[in-house]
PDB file of the backbone (N, CA, C, O) and the ligand in Angstrom, with CONECT records:
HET     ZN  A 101       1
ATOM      1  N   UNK A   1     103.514 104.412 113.758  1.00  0.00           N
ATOM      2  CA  UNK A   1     103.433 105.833 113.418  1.00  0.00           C
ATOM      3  C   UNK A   1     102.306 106.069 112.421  1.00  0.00           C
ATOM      4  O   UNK A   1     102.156 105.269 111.497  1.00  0.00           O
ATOM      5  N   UNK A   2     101.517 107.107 112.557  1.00  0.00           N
ATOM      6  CA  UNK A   2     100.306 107.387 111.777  1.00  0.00           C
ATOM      7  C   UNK A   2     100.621 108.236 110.961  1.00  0.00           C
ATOM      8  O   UNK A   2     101.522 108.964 111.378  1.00  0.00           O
ATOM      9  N   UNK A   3     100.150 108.539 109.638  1.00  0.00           N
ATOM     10  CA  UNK A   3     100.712 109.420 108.339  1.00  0.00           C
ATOM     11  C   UNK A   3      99.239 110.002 108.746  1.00  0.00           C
ATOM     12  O   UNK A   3      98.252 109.269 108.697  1.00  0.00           O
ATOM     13  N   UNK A   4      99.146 111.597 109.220  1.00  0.00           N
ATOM     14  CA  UNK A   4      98.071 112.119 108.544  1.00  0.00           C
ATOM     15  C   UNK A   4      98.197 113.021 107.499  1.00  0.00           C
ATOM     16  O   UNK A   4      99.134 113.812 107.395  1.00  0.00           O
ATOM     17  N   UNK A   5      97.293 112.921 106.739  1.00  0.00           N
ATOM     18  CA  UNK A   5      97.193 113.578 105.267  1.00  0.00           C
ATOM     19  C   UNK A   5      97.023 115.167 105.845  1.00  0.00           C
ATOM     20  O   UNK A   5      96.189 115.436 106.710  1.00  0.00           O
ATOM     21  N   UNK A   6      97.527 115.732 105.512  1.00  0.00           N
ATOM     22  CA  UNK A   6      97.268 117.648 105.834  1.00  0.00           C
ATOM     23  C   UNK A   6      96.327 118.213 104.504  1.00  0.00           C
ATOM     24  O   UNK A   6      96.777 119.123 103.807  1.00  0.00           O
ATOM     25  N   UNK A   7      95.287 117.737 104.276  1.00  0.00           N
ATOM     26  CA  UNK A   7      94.903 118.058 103.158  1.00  0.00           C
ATOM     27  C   UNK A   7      93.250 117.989 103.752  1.00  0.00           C
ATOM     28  O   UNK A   7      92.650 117.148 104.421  1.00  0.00           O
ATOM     29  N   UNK A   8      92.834 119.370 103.124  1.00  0.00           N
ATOM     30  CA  UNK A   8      91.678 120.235 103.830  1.00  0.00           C
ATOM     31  C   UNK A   8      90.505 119.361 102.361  1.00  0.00           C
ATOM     32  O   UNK A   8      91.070 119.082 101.304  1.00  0.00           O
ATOM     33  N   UNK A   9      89.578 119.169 102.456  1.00  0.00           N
ATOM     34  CA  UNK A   9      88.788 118.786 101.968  1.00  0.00           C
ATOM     35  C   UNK A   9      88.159 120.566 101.466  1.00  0.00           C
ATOM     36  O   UNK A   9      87.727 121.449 102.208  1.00  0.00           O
ATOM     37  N   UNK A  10      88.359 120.573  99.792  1.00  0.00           N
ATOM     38  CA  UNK A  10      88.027 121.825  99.162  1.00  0.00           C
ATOM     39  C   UNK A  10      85.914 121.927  99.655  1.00  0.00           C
ATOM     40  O   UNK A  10      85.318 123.004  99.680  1.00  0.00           O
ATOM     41  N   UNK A  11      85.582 121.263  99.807  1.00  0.00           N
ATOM     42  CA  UNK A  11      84.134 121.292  99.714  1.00  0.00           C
ATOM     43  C   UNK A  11      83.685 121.902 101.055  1.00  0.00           C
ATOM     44  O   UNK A  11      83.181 123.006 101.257  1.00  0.00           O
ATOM     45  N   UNK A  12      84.080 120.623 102.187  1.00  0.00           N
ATOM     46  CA  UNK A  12      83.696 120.875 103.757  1.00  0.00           C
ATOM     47  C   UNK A  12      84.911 121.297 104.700  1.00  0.00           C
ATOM     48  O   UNK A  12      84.967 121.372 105.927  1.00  0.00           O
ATOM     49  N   UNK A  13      85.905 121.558 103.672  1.00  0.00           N
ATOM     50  CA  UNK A  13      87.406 122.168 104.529  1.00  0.00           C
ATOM     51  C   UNK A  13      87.714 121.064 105.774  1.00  0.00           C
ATOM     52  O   UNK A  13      88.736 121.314 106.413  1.00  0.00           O
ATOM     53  N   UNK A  14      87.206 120.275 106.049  1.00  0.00           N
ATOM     54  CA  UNK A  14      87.450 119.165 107.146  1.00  0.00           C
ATOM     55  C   UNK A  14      88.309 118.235 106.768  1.00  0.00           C
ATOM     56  O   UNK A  14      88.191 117.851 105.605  1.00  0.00           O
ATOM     57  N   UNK A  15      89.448 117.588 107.657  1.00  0.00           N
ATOM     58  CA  UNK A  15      90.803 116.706 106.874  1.00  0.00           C
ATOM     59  C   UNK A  15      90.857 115.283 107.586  1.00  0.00           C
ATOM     60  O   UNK A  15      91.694 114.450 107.237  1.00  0.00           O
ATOM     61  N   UNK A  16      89.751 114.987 108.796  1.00  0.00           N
ATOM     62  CA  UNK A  16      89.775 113.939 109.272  1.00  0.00           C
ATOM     63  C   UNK A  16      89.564 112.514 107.817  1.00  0.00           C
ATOM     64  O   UNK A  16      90.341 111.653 107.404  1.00  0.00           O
ATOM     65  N   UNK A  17      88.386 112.827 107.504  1.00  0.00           N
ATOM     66  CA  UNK A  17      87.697 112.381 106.374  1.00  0.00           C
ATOM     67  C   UNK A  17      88.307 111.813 104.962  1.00  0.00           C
ATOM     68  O   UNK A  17      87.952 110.821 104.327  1.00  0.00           O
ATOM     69  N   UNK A  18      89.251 112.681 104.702  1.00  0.00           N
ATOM     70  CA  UNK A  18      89.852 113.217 103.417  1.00  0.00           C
ATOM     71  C   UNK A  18      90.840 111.530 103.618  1.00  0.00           C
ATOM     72  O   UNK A  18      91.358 111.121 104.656  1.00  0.00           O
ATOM     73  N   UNK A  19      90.828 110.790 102.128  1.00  0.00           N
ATOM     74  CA  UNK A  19      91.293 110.120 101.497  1.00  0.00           C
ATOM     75  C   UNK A  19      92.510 110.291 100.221  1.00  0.00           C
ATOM     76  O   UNK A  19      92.298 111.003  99.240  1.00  0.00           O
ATOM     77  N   UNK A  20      93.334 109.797 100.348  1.00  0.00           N
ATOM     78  CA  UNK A  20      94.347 109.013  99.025  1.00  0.00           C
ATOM     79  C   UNK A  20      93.619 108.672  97.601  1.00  0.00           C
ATOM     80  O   UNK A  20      93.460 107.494  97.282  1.00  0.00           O
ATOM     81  N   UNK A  21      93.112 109.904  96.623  1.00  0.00           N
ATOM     82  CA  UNK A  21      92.377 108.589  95.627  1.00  0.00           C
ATOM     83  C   UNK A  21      93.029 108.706  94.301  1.00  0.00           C
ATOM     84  O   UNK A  21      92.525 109.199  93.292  1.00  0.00           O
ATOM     85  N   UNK A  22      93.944 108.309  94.399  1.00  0.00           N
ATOM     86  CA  UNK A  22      95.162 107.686  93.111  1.00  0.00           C
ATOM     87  C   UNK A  22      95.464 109.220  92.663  1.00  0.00           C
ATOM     88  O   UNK A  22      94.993 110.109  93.372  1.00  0.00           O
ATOM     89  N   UNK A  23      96.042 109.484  91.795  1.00  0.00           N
ATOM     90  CA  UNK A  23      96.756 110.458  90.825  1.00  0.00           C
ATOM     91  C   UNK A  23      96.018 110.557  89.961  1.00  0.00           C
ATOM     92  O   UNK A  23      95.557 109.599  89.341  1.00  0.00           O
ATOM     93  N   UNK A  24      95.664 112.194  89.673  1.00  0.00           N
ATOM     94  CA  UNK A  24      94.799 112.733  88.372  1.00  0.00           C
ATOM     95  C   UNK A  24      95.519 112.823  86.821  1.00  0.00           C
ATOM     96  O   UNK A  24      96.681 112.507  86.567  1.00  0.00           O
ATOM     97  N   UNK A  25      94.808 113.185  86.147  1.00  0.00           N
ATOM     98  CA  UNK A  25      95.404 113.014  84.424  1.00  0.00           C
ATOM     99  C   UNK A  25      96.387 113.665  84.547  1.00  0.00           C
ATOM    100  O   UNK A  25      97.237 112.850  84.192  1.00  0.00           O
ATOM    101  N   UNK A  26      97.233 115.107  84.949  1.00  0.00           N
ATOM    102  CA  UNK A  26      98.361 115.727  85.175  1.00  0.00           C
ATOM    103  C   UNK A  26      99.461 115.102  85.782  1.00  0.00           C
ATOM    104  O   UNK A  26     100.666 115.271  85.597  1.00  0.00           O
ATOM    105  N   UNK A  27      98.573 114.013  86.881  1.00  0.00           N
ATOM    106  CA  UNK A  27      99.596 113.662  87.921  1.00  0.00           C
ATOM    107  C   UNK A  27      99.575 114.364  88.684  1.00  0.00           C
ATOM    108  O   UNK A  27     100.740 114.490  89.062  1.00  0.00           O
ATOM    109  N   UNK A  28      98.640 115.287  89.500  1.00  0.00           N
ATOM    110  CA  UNK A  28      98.781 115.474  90.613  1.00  0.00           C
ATOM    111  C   UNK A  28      97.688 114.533  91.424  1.00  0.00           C
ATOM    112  O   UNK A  28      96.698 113.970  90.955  1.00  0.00           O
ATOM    113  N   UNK A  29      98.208 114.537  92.878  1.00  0.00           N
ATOM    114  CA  UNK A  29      97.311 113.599  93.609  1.00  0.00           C
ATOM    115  C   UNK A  29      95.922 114.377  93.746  1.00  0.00           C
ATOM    116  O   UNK A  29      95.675 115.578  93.861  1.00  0.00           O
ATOM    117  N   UNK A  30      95.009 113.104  93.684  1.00  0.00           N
ATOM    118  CA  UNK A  30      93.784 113.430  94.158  1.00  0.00           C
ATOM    119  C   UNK A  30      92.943 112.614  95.416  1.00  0.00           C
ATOM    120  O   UNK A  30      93.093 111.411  95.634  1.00  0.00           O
ATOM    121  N   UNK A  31      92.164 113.379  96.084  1.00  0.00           N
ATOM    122  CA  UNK A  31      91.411 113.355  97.478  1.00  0.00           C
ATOM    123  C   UNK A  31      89.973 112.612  97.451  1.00  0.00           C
ATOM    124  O   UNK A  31      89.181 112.734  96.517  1.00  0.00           O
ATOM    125  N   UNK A  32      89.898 112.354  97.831  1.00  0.00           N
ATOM    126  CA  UNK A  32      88.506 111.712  98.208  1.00  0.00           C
ATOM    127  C   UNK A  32      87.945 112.193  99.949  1.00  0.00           C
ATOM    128  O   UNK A  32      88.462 112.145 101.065  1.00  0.00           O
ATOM    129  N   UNK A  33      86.918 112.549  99.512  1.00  0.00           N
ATOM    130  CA  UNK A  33      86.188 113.554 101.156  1.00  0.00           C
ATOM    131  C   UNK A  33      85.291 112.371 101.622  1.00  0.00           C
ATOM    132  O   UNK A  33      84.147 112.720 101.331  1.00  0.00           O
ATOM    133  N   UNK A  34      85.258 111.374 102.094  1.00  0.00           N
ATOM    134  CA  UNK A  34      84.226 110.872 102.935  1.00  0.00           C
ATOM    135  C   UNK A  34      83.362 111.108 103.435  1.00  0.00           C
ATOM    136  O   UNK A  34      83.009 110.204 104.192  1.00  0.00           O
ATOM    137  N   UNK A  35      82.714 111.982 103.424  1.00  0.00           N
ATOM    138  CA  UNK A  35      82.342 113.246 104.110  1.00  0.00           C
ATOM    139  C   UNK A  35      81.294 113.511 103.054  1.00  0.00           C
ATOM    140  O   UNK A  35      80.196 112.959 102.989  1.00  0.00           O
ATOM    141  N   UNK A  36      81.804 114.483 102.188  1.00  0.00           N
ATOM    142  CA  UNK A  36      80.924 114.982 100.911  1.00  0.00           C
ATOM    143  C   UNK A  36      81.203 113.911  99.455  1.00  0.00           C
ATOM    144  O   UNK A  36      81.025 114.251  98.285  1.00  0.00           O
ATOM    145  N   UNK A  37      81.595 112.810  99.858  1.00  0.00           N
ATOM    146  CA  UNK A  37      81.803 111.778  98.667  1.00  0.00           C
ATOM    147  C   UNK A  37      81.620 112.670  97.707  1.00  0.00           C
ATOM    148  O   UNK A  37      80.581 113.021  97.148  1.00  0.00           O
ATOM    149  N   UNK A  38      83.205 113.156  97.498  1.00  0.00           N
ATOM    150  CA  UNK A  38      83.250 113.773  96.454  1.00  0.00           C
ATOM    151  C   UNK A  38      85.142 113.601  96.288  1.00  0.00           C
ATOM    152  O   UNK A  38      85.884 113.705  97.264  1.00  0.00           O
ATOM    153  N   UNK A  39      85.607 113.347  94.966  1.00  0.00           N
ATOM    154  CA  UNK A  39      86.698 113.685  94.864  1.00  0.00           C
ATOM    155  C   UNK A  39      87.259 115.411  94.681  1.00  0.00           C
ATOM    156  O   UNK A  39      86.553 116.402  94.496  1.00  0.00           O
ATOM    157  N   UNK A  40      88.263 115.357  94.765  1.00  0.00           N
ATOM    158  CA  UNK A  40      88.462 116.509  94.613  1.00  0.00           C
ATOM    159  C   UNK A  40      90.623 116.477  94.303  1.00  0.00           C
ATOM    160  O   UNK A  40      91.278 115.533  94.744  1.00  0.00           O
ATOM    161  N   UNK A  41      91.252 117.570  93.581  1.00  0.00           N
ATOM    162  CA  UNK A  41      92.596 117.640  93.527  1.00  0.00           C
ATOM    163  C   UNK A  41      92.968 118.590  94.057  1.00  0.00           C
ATOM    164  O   UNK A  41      92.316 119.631  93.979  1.00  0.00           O
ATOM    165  N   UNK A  42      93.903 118.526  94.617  1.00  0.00           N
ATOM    166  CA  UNK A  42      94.683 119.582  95.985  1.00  0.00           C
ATOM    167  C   UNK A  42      96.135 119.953  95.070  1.00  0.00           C
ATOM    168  O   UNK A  42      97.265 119.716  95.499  1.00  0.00           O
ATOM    169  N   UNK A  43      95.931 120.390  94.136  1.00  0.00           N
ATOM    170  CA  UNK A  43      97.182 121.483  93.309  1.00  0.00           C
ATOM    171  C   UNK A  43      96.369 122.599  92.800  1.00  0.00           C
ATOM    172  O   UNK A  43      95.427 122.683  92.013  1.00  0.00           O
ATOM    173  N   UNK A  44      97.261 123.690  93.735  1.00  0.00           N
ATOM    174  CA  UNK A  44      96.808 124.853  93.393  1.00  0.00           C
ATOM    175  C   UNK A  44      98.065 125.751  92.764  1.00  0.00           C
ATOM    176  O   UNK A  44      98.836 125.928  93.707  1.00  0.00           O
ATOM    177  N   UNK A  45      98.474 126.245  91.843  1.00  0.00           N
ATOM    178  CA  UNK A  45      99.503 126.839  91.674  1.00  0.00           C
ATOM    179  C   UNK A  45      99.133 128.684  92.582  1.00  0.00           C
ATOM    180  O   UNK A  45     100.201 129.270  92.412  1.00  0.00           O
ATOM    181  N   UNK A  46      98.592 129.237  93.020  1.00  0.00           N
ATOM    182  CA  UNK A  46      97.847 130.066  93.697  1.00  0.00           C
ATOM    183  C   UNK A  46      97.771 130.224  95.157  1.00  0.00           C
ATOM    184  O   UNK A  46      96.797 129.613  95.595  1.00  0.00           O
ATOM    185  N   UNK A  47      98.305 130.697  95.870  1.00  0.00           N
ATOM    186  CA  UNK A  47      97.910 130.318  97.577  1.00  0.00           C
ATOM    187  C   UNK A  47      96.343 130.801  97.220  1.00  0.00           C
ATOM    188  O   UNK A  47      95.362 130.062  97.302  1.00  0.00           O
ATOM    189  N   UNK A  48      96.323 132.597  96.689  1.00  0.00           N
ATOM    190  CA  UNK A  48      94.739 132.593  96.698  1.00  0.00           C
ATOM    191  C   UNK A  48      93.635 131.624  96.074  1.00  0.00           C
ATOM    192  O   UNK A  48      92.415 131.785  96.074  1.00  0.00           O
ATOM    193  N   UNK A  49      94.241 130.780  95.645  1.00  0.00           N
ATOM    194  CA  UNK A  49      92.623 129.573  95.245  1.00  0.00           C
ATOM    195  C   UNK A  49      92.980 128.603  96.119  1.00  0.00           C
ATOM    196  O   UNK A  49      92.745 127.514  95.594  1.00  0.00           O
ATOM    197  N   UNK A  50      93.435 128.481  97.199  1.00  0.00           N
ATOM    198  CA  UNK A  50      93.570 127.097  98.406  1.00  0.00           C
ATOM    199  C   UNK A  50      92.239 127.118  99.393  1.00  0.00           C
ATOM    200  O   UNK A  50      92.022 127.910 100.310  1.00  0.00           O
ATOM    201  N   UNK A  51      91.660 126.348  99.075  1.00  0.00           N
ATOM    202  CA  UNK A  51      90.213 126.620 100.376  1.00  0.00           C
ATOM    203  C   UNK A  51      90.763 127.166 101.612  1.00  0.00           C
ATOM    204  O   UNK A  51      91.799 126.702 102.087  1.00  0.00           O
ATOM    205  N   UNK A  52      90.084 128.188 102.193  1.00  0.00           N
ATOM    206  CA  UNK A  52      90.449 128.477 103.332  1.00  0.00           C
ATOM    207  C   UNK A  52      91.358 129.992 102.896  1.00  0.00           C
ATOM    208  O   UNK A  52      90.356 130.661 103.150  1.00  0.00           O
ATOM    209  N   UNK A  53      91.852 130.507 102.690  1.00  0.00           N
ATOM    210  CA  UNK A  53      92.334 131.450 102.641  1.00  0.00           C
ATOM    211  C   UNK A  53      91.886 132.755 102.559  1.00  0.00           C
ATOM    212  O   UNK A  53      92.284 133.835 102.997  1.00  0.00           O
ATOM    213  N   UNK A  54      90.443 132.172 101.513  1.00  0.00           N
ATOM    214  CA  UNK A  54      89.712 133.921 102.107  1.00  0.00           C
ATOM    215  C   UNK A  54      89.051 133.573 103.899  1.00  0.00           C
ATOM    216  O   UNK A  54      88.974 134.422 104.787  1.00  0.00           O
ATOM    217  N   UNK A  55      88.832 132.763 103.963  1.00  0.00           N
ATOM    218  CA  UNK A  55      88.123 132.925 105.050  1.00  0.00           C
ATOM    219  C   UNK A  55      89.263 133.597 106.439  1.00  0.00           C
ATOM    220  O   UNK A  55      88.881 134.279 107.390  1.00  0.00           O
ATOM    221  N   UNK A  56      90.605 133.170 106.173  1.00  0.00           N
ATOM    222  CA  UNK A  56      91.781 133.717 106.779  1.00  0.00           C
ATOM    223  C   UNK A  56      91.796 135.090 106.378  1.00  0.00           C
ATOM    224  O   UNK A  56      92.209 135.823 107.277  1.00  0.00           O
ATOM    225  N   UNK A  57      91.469 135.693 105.283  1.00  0.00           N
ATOM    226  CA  UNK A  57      91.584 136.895 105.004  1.00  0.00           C
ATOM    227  C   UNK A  57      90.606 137.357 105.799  1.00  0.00           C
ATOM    228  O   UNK A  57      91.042 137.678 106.904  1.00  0.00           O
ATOM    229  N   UNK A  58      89.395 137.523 105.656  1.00  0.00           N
ATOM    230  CA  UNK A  58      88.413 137.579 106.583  1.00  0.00           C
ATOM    231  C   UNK A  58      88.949 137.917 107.759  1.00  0.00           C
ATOM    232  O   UNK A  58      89.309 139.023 108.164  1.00  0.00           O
ATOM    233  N   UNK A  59      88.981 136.438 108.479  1.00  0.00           N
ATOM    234  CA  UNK A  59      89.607 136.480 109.795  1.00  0.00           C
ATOM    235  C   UNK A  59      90.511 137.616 110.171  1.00  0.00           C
ATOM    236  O   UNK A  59      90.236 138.359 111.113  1.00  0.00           O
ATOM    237  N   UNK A  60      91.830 137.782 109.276  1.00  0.00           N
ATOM    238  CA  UNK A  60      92.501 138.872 109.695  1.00  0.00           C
ATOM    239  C   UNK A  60      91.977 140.089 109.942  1.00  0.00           C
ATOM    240  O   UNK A  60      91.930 140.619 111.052  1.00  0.00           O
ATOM    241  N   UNK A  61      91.415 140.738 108.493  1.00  0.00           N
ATOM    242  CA  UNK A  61      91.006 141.898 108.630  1.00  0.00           C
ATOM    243  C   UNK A  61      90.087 142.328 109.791  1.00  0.00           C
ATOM    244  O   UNK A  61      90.379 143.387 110.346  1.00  0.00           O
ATOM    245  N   UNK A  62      88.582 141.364 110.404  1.00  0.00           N
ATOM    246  CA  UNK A  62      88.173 141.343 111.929  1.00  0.00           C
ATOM    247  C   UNK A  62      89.432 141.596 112.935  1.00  0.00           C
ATOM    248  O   UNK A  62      89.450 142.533 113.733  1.00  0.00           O
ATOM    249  N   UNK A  63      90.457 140.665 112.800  1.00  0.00           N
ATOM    250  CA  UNK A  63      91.639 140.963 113.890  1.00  0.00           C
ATOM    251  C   UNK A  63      92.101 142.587 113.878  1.00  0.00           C
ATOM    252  O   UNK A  63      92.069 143.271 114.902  1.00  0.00           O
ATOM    253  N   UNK A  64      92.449 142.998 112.829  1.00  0.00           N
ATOM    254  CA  UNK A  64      92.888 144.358 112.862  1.00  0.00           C
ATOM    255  C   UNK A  64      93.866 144.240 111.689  1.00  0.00           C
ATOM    256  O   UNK A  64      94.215 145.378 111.374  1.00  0.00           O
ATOM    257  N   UNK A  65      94.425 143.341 110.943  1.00  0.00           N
ATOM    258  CA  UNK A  65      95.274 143.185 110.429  1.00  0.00           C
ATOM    259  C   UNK A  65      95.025 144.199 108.787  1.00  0.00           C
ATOM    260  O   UNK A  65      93.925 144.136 108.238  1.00  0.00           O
ATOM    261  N   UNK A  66      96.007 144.950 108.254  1.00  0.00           N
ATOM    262  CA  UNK A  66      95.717 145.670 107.299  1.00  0.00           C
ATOM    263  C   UNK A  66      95.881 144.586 105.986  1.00  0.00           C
ATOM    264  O   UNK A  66      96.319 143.437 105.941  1.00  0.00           O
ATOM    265  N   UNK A  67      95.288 145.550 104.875  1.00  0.00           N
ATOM    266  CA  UNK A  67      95.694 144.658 103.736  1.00  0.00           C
ATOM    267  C   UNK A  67      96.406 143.899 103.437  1.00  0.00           C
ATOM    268  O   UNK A  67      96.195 142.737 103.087  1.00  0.00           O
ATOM    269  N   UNK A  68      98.158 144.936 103.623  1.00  0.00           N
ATOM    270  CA  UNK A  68      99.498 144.821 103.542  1.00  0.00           C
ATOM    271  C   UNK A  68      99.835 143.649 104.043  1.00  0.00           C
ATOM    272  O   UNK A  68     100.482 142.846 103.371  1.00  0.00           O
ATOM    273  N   UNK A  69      99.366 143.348 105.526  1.00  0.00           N
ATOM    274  CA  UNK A  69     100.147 142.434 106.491  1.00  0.00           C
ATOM    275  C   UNK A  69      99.357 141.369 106.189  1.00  0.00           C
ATOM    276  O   UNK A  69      99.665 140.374 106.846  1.00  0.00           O
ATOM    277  N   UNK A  70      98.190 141.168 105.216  1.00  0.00           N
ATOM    278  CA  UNK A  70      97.318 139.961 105.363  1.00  0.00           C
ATOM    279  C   UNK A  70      98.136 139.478 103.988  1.00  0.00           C
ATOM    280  O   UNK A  70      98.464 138.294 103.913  1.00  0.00           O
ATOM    281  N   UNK A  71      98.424 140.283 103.037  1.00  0.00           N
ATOM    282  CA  UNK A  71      99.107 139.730 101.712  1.00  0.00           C
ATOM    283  C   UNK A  71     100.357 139.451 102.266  1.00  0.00           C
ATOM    284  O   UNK A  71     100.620 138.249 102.230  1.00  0.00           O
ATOM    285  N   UNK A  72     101.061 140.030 102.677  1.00  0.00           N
ATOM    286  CA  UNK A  72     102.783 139.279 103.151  1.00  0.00           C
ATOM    287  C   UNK A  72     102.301 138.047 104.018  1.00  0.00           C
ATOM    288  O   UNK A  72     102.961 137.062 103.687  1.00  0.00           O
ATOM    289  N   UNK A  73     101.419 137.765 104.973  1.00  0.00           N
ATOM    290  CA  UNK A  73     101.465 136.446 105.768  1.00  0.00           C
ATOM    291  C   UNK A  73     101.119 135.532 105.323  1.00  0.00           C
ATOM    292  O   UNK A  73     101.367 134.405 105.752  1.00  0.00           O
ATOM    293  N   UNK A  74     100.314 135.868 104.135  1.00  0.00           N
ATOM    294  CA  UNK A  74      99.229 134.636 103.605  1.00  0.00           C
ATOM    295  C   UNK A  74     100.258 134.529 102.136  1.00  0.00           C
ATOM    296  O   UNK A  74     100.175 133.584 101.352  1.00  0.00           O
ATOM    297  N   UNK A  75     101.044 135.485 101.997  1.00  0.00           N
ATOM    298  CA  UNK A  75     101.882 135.466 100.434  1.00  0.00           C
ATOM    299  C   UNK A  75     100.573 134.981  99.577  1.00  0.00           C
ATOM    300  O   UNK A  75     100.231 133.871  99.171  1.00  0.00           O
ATOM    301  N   UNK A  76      99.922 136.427  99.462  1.00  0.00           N
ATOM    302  CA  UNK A  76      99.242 136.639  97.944  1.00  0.00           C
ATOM    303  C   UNK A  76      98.945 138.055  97.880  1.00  0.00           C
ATOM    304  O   UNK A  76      99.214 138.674  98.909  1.00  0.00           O
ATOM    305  N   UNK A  77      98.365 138.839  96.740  1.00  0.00           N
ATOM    306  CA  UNK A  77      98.596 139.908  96.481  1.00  0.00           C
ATOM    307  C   UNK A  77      97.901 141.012  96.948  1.00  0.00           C
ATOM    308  O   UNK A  77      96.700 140.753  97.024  1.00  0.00           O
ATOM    309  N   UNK A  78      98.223 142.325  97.346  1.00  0.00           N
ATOM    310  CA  UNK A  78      97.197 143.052  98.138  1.00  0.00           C
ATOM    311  C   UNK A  78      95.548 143.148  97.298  1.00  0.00           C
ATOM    312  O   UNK A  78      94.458 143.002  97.850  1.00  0.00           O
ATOM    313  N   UNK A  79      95.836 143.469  95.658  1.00  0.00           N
ATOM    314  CA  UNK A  79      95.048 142.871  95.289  1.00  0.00           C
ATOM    315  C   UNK A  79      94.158 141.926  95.407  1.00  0.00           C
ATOM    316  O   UNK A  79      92.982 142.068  95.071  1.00  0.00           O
ATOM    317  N   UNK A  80      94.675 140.822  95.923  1.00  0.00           N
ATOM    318  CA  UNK A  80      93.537 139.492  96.143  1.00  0.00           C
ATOM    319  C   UNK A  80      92.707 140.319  97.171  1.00  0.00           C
ATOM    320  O   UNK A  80      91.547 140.681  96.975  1.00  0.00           O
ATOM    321  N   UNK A  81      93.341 140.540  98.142  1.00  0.00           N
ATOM    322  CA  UNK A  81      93.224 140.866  99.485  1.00  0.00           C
ATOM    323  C   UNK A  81      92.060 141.392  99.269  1.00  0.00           C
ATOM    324  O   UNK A  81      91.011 140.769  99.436  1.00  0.00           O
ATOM    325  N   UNK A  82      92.157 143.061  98.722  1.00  0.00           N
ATOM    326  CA  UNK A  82      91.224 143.834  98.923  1.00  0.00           C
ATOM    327  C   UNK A  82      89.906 142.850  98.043  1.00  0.00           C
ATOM    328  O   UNK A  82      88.867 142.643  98.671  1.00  0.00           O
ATOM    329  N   UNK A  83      90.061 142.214  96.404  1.00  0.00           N
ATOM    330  CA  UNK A  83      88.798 142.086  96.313  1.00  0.00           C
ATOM    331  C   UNK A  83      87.869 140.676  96.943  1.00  0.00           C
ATOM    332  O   UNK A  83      86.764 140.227  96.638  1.00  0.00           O
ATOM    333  N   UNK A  84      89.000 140.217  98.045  1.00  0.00           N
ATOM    334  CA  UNK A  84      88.623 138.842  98.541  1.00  0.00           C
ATOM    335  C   UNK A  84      87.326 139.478  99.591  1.00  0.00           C
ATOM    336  O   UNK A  84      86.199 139.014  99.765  1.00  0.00           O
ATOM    337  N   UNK A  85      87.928 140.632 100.159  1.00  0.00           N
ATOM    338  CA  UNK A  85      87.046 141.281 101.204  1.00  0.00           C
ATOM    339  C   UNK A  85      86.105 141.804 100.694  1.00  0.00           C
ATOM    340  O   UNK A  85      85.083 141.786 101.380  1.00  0.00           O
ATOM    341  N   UNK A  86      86.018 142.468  99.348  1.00  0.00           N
ATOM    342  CA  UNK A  86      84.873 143.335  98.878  1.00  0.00           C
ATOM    343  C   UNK A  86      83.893 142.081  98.789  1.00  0.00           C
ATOM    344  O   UNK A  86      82.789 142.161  99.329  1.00  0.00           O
ATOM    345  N   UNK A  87      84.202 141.155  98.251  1.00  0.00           N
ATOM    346  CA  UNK A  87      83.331 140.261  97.274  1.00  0.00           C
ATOM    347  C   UNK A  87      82.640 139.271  99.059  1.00  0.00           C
ATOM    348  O   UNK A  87      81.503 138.802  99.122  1.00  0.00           O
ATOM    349  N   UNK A  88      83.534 139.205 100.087  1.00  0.00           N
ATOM    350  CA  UNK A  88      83.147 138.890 101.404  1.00  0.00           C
ATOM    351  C   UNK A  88      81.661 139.338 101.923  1.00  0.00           C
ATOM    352  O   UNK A  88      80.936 138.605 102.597  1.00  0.00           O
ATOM    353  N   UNK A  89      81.263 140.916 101.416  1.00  0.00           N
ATOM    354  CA  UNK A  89      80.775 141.898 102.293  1.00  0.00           C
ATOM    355  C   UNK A  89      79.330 141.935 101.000  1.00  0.00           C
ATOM    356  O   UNK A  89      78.761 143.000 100.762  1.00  0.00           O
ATOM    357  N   UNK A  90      78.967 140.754 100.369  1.00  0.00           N
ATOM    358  CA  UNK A  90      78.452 140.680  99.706  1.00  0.00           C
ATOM    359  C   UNK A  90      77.048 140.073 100.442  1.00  0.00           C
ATOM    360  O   UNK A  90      76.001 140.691 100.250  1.00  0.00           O
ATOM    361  N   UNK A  91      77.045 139.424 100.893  1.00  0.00           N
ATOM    362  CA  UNK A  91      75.818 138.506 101.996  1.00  0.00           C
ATOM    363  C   UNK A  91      75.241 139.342 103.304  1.00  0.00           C
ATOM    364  O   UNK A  91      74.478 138.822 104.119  1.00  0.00           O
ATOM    365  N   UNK A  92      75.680 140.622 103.389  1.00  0.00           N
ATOM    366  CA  UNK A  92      75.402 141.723 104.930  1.00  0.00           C
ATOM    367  C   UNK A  92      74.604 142.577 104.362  1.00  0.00           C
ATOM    368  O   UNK A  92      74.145 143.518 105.010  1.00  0.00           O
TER     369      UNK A  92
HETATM  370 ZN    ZN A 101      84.248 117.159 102.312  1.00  0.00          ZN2+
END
């Protein structure tokens, strides 16, 4: 049986790559990206600071999805929401 790690590499968001690299000063575990040889720690007390989540916000709002329904699915605040998108619409 194979253990894969579910843990998104914060840099290149890719999880093939992503390594076990011992426990940080808090004690939470930390990652190693093969990839971007870079460590990195995967505790976020925040869904909104988890890599990947604005880009899901994103995603939704293209789908059709309103503020409302992107903060209840993703459980973070309409707040995030709206300034995840403003701060999105920054590069157009
Ligand atoms: Zn990486």
């Amino acid at each position: 049986m194979t253990v894969t790690l579910e843990v998104a590499c914060r840099y290149c968001l890719q999880t093939e790559l992503v390594r076990k690299h011992g426990t940080g000063r808090a004690g939470f575990p930390r990652y190693y990206c093969q990839h971007c040889k870079r460590t990195f720690q995967y505790h976020y007390r925040y869904n909104a600071h988890k890599p990947g989540i604005k880009e899901k916000i994103v995603d939704m709002a293209m789908n059709g999805s309103g503020v409302r329904d992107s903060g209840r699915v993703l459980k973070i605040s309409m707040n995030t929401v709206i300034r995840t998108l403003k701060n999105s619409h920054q590069d157009k």
